[in-house]
C-alpha positions, 0 to 999 in steps of 0.5 A, spaced: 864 552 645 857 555 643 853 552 637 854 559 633 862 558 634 862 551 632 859 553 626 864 559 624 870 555 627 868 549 621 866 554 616 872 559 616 877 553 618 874 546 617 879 546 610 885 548 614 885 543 618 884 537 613 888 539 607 895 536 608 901 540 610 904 539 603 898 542 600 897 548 605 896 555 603 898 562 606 891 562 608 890 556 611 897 557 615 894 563 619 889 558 620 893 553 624 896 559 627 889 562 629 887 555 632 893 554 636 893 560 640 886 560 641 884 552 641 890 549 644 886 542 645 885 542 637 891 544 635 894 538 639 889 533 635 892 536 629 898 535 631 897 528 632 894 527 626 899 530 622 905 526 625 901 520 623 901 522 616 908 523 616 909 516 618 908 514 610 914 519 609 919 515 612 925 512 607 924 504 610 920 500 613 923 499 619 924 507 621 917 507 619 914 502 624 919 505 629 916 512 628 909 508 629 911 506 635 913 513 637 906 516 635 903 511 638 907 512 645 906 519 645 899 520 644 896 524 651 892 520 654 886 524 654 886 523 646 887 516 646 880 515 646 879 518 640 886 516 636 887 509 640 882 506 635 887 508 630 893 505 633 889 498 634 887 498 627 894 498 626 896 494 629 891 488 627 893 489 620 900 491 621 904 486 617 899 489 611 900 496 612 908 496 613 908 492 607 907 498 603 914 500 604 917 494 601 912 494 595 909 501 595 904 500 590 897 502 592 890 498 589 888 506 588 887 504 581 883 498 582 880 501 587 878 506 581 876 502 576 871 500 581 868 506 581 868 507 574 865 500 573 859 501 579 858 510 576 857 506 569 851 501 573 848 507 576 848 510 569 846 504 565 839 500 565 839 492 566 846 491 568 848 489 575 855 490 578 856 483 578 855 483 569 859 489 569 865 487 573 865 479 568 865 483 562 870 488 564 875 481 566 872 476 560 870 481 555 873 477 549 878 484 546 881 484 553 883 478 554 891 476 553 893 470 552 900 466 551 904 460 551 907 457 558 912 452 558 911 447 564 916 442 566 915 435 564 919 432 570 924 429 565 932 431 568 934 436 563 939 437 559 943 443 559 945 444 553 937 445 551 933 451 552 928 451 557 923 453 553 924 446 550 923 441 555 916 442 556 909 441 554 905 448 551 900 450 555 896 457 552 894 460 559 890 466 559 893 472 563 886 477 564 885 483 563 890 489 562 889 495 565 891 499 560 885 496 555 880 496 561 881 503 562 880 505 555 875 502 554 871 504 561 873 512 558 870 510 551 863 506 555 865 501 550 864 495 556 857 496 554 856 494 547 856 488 545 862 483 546 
């Protein structure tokens, strides 16, 4: 391709092809089918890639891992320099990555806060990344505490509870999120503690 139709193709297609197909437009599928009848080569990329997203929408881990392997032996080999990458990463931290699908909870708001907390240093004078996070988890309003029962290695009699056979420790549980969060939205971690 020319420089010039390089430039057209990003600007008038670029978002086409990088929103995912749930969120496509009437626009953005005349897009896609503009580029599979004149860019057959990037039509296929696009494809590939959008069968490697749909690995997540698989019911179960076993149909997922099993689609990976099927996206993985279907990629053509002239596109395996560009996505082989992509599959041995996969397979390096394969057990991490399928255990979504056992537990589908992401750190995405962990990853958030994060981002709070380093705009909030960009933002503020003095403080480092590192003051900001040790207030954020020991800042004397965010810290929950309770009291746990430890087993004081006597033989237990059923007819007492558990919660008599121990000795009480008061442990500290951390931070909640909701407290963390409120408390970013307010800049309240901050001020003085």
């Amino acid at each position: 391709m020319s420089s010039q139709d390089r430039i057209n193709l990003k600007k008038h297609l670029r978002w086409s092809l990088l929103r995912n197909e749930h969120n496509r437009t009437e626009r953005d599928l005349e897009n896609i089918e503009y580029i599979r009848k004149h860019y057959p080569e990037l039509f296929l990329a696009l494809t590939i890639k959008e069968e490697f997203f749909g690995i997540y929408d698989a019911p179960s881990r076993e149909m997922a891992e099993k689609a990976f392997q099927d996206w993985k032996s279907s990629i053509p080999e002239d596109f395996r320099k560009y996505y082989g990458p992509v599959a041995n990463m996969v397979d390096r931290h394969h057990r991490d990555i399928f255990n979504y699908f056992d537990c589908p909870v992401t750190n995405g708001y962990t990853e958030a806060m994060n981002g709070v907390m380093k705009a909030m240093n960009r933002l503020g004078r003095g403080y480092s990344f590192e003051i900001l996070r040790a207030r954020s988890l020991f800042y004397r309003v965010m810290r929950e505490s309770g009291t746990v029962v430890t087993h004081t290695g006597e033989t237990k009699d059923i007819s007492k509870p558990v919660s008599t056979t121990g000795d009480r420790i008061e442990k500290s549980y951390g931070t909640p999120i909701s407290t963390l969060e409120s408390l970013a939205e307010h800049d309240d971690l901050l001020r003085k503690s």
